[in-house]
N, CA, C and O atoms as a MOPAC input file, in Angstrom:
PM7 MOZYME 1SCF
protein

 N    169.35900 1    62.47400 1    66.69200 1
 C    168.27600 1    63.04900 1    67.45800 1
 C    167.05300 1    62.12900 1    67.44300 1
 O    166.15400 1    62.17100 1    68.28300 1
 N    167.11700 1    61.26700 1    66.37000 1
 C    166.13400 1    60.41600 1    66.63100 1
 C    165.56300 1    59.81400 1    68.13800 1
 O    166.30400 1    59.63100 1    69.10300 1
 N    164.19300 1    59.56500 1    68.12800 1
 C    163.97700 1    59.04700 1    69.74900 1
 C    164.20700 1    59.78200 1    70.64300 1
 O    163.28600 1    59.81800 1    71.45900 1
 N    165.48100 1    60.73400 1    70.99100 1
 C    165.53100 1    62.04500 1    71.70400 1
 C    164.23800 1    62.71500 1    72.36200 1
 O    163.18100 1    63.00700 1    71.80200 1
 N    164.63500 1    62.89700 1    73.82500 1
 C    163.60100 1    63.63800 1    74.59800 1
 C    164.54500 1    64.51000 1    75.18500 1
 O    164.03400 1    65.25100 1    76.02400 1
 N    165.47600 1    64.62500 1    75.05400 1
 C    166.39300 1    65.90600 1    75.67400 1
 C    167.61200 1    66.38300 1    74.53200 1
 O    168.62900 1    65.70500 1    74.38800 1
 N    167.40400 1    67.40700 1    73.89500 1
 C    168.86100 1    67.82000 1    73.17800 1
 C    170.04400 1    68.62800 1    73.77400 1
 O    169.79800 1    69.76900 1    74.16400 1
 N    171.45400 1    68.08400 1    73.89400 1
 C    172.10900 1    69.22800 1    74.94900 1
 C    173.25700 1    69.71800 1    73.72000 1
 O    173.85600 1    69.09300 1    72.84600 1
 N    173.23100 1    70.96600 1    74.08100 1
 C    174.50200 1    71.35100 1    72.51600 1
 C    175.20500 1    72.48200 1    73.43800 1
 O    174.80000 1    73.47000 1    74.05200 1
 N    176.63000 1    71.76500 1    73.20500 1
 C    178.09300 1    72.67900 1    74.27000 1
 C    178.50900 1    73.23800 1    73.07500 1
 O    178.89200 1    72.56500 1    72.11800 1
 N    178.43500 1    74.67100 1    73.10000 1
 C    179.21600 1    75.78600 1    72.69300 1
 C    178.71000 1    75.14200 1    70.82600 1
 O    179.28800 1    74.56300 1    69.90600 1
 N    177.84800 1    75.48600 1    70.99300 1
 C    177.21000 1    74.72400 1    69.28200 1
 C    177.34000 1    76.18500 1    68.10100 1
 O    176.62300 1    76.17600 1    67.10000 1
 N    178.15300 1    77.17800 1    68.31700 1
 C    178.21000 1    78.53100 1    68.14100 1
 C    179.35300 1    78.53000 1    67.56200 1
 O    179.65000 1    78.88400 1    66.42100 1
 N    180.17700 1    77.99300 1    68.64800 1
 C    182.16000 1    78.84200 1    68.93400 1
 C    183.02600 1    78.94500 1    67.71600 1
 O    183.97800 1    79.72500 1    67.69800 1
 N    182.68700 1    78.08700 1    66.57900 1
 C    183.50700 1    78.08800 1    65.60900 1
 C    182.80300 1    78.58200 1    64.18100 1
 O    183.23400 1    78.08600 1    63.14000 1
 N    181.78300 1    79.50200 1    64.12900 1
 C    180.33800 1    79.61200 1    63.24400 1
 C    180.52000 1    81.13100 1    63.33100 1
 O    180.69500 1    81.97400 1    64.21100 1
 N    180.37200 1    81.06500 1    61.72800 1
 C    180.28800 1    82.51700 1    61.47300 1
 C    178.60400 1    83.15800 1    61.57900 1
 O    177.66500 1    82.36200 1    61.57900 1
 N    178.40800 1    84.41600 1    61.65200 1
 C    176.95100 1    85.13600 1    61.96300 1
 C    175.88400 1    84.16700 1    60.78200 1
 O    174.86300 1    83.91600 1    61.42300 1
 N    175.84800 1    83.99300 1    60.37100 1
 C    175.09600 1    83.33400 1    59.35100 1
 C    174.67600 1    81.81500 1    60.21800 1
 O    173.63000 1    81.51400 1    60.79300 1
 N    176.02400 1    81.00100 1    60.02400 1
 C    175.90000 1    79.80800 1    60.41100 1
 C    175.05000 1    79.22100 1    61.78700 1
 O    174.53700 1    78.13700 1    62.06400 1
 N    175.21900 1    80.84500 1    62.65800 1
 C    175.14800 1    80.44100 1    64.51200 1
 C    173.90000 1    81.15300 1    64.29900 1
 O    173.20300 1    81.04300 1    65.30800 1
 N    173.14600 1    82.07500 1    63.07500 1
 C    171.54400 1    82.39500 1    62.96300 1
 C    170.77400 1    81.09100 1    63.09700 1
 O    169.88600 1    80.82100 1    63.90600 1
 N    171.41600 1    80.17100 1    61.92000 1
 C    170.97900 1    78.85300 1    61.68400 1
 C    170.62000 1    77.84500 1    62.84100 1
 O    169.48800 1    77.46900 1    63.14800 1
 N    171.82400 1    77.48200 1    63.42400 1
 C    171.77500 1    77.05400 1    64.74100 1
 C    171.12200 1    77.67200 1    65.76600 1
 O    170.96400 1    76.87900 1    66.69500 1
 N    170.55800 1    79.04600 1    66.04800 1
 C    169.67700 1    79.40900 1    66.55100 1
 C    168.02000 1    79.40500 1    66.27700 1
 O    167.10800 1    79.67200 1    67.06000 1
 N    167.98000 1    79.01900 1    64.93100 1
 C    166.49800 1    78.87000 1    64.40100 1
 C    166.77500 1    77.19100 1    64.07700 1
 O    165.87600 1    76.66500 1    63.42100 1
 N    167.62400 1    76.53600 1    64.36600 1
 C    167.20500 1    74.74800 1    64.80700 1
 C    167.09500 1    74.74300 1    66.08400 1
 O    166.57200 1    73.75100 1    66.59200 1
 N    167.50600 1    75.72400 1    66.85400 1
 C    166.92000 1    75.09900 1    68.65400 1
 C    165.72000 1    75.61700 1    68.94800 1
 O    164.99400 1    74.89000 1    69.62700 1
 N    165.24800 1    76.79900 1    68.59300 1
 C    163.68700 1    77.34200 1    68.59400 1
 C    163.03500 1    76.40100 1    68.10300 1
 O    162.14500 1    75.88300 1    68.77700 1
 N    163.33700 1    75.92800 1    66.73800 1
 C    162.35600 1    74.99700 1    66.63900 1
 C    161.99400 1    73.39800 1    67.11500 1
 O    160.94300 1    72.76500 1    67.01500 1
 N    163.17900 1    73.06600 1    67.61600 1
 C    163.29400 1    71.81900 1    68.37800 1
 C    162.76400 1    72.40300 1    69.79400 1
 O    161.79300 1    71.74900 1    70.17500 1
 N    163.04800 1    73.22700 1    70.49800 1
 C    162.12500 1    73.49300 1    71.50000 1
 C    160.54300 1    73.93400 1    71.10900 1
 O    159.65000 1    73.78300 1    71.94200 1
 N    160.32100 1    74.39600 1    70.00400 1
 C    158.98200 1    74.52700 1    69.64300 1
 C    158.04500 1    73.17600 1    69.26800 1
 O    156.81800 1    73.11000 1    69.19800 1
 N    159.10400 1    72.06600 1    69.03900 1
 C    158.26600 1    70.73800 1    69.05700 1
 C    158.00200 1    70.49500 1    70.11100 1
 O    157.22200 1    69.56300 1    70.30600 1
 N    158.59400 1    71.30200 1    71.32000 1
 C    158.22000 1    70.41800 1    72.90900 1
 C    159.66300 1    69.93900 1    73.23000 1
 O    159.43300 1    69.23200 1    74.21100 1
 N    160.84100 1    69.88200 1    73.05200 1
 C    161.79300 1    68.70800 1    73.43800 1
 C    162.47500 1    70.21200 1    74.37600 1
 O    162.16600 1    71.34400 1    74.00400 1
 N    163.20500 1    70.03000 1    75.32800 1
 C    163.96600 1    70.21100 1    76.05200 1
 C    165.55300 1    70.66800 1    75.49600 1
 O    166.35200 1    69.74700 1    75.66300 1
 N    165.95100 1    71.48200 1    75.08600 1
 C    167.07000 1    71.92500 1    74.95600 1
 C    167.79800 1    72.80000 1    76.18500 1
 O    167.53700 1    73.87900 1    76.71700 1
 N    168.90800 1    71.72800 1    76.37900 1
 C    170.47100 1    72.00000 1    77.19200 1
 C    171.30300 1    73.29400 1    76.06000 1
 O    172.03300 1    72.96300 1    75.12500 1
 N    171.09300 1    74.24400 1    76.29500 1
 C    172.29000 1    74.89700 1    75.79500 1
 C    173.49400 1    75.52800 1    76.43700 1
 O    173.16600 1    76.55200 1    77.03600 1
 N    174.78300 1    75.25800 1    76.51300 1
 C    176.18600 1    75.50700 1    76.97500 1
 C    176.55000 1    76.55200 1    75.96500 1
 O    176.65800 1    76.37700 1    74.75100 1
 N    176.74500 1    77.79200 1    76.71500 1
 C    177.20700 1    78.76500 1    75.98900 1
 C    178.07500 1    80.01900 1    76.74600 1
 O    177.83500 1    80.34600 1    77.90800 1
 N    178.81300 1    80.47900 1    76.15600 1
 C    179.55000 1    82.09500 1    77.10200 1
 C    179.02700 1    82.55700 1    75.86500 1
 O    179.61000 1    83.62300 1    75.66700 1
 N    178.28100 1    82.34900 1    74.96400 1
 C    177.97000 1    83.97500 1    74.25900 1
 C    176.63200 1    84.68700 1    74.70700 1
 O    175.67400 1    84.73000 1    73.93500 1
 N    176.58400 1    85.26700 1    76.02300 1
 C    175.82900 1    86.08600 1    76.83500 1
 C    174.83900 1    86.67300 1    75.30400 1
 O    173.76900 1    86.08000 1    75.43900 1
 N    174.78100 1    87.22500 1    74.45700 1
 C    173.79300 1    87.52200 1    74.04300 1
 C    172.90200 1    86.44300 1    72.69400 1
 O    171.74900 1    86.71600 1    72.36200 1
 N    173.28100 1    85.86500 1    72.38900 1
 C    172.85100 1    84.73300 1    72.39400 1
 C    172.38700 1    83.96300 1    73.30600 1
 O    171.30100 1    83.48200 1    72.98300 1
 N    172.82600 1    83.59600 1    74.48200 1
 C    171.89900 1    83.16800 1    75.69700 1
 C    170.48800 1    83.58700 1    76.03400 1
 O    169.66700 1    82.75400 1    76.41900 1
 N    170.10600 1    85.25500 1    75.85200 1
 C    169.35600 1    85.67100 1    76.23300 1
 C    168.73700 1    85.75400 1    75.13500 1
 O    167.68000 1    85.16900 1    75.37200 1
 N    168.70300 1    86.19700 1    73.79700 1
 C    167.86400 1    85.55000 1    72.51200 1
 C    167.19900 1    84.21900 1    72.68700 1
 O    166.23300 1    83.98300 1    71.96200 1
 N    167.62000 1    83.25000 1    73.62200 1
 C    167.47500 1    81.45200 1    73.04800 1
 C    166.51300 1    81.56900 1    74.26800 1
 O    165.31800 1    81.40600 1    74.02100 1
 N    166.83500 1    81.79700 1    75.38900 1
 C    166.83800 1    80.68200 1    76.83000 1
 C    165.52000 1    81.28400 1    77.53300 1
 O    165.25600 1    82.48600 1    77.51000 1
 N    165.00900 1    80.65800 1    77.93600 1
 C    163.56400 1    80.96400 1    78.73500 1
 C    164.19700 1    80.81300 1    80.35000 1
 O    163.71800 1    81.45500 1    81.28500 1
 N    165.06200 1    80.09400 1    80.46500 1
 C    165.75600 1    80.45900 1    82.05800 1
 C    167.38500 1    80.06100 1    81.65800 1
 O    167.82000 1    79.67200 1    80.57500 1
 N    168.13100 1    80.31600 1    82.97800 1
 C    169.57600 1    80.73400 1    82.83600 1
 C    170.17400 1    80.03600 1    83.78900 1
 O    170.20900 1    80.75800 1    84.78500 1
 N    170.73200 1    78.86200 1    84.03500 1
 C    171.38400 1    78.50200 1    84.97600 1
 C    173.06700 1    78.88300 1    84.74800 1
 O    173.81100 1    78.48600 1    83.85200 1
 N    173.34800 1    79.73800 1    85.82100 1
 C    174.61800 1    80.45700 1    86.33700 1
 C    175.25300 1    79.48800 1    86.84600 1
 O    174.72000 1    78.99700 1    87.84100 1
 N    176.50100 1    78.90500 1    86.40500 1
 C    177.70900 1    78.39200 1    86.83400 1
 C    178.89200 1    79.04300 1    87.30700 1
 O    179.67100 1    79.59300 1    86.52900 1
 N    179.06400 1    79.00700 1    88.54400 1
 C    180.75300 1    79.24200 1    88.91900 1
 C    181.43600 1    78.41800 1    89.60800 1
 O    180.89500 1    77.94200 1    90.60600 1
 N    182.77500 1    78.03200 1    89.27700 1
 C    183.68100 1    76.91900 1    89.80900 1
 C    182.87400 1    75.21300 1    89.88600 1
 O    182.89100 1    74.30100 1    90.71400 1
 N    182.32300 1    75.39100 1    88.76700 1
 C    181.70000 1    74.20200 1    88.63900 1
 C    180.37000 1    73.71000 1    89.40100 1
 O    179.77700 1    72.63700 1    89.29700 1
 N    180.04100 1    75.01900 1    90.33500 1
 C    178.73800 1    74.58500 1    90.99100 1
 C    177.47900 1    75.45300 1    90.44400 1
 O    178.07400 1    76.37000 1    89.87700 1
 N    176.22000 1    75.68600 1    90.29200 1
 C    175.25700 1    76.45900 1    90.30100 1
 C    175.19500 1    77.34400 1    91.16700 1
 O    174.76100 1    77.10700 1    92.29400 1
 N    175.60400 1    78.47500 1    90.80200 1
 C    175.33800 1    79.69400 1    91.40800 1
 C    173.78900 1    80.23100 1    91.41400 1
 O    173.18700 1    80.75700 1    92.35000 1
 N    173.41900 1    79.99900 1    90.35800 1
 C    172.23800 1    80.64800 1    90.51800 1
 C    171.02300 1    80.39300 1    89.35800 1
 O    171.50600 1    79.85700 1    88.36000 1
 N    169.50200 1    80.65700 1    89.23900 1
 C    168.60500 1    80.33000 1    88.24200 1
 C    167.96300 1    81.95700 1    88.06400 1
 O    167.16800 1    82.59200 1    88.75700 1
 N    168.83700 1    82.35000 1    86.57700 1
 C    167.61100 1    83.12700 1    86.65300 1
 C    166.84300 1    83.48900 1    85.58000 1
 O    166.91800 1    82.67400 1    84.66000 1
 N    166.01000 1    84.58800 1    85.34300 1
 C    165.02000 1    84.38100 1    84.12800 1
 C    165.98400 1    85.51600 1    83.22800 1
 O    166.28000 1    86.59100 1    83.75100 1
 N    166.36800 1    85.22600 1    82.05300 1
 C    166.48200 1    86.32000 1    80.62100 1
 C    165.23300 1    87.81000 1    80.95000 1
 O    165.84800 1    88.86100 1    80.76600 1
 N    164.68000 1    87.90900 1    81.10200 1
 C    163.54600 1    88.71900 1    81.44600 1
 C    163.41100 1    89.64500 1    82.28700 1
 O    162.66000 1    90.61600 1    82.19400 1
 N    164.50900 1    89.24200 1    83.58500 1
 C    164.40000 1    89.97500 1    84.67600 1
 C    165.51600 1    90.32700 1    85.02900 1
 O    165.71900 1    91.16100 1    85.91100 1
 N    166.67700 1    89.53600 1    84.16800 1
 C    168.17500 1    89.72800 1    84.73300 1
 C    168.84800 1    90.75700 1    83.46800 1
 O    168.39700 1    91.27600 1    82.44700 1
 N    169.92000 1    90.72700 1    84.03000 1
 C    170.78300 1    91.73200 1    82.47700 1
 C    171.80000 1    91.46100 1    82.49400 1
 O    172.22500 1    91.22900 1    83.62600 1
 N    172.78100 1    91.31900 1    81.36900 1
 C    173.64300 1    90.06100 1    81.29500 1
 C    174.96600 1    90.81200 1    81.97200 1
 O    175.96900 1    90.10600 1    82.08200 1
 N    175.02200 1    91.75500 1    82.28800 1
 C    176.13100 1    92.34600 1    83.31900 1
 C    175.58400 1    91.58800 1    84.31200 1
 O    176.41600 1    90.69900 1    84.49200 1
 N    174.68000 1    91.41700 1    85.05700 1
 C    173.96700 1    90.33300 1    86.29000 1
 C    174.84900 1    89.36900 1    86.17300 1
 O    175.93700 1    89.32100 1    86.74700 1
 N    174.25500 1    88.33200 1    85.18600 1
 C    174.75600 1    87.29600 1    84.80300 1
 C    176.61900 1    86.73900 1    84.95100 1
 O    177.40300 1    85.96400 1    85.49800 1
 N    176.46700 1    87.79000 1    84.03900 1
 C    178.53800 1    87.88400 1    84.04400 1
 C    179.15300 1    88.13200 1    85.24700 1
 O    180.33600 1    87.83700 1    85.41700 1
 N    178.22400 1    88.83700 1    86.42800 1
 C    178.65400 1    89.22600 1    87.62500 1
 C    178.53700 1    88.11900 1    88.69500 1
 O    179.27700 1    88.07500 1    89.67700 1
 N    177.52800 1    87.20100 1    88.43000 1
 C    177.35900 1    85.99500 1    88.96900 1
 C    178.45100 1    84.99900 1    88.79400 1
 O    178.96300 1    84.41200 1    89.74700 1
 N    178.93800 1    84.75100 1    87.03500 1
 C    179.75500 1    84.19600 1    87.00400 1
 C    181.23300 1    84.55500 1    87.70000 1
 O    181.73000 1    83.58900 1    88.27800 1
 N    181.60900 1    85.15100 1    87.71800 1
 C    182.73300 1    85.90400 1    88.02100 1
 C    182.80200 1    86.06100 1    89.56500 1
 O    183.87900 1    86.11700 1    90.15700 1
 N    181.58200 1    86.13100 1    90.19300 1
 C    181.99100 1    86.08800 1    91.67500 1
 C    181.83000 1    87.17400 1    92.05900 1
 O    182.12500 1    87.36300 1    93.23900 1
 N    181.29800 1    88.35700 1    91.25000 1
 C    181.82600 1    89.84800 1    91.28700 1
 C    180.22700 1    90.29700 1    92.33000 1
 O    179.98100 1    91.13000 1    93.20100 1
 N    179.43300 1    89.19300 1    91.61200 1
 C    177.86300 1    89.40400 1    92.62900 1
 C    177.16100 1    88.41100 1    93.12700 1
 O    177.23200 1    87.59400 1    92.20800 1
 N    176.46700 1    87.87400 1    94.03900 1
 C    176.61500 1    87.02400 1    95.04700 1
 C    174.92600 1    86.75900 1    95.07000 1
 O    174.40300 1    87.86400 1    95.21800 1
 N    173.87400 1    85.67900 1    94.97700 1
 C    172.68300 1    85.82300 1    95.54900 1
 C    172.45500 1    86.46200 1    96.48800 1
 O    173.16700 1    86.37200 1    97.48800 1
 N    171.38300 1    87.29500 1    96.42300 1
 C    171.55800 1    87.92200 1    98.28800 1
 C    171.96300 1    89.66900 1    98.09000 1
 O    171.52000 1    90.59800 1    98.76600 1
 N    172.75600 1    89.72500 1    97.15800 1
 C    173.15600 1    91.05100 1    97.08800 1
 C    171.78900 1    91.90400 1    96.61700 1
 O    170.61900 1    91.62600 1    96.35200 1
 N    172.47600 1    92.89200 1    96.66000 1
 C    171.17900 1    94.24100 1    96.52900 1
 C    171.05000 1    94.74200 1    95.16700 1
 O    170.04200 1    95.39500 1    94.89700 1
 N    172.07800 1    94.49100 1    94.11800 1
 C    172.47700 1    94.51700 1    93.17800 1
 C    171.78500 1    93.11900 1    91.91500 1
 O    171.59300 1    93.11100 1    90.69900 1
 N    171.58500 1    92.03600 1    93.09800 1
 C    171.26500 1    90.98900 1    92.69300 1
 C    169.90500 1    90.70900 1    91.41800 1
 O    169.09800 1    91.63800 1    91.36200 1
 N    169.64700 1    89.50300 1    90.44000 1
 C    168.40700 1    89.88500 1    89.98900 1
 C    167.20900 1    89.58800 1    90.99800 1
 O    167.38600 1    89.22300 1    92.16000 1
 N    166.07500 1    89.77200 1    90.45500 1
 C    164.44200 1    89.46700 1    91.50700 1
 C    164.01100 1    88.21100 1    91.41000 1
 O    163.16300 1    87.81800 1    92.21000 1
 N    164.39900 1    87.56100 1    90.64900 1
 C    163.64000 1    86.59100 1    90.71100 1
 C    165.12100 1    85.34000 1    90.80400 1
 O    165.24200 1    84.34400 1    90.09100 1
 N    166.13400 1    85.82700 1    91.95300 1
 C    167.03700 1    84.87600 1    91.42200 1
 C    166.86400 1    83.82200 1    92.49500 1
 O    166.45000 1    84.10700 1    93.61800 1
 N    167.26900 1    82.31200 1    92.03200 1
 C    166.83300 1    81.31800 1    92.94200 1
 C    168.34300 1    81.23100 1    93.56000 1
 O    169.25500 1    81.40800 1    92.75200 1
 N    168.68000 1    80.98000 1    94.89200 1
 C    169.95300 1    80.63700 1    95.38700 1
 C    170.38000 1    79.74500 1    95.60200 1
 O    170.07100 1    79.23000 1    96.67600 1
 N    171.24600 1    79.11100 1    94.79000 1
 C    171.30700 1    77.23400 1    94.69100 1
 C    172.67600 1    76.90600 1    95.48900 1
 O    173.04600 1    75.74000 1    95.62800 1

């Protein structure tokens, strides 16, 4: 991490017991609390929304969608991924960007 202006961590969770993935959640708060930019890759939906100040939605490899932890609810989210809900829908979150 030295020199680092961007940290990105894929699935930095998946193999971590509740203890271990607390830990790893209080090293990215605080690496984002120095200012640096943290990438986090995750399917553990509630953990996502503990960490993330915004949410970029992936499906089939493209950006579906940006939205805020704040305004969305992770049935949203999961519904985005899945295809099950669409930007645009009525169902959709408020503040979602359509990418």
């Amino acid at each position: 991490m030295f020199g680092s202006r961007l940290v990105i961590m894929d699935e930095p969770t998946a193999a971590l017991g509740v203890k271990e993935s607390r830990q790893v959640l209080d090293l990215i708060r605080r690496i984002r609390d120095r200012g640096l930019p943290v990438v986090l890759i995750s399917h553990d939906m509630p953990q996502v929304f503990e960490i993330a100040d915004r949410i970029h939605v992936h499906r089939l490899g493209r950006r579906a969608a940006v939205v805020s932890p704040e305004n969305a609810s992770m049935s949203q989210v999961v519904s985005l991924m899945t295809g099950a809900l669409r930007p645009g829908d009525a169902d959709a979150p408020r503040d979602l960007v359509d990418q």
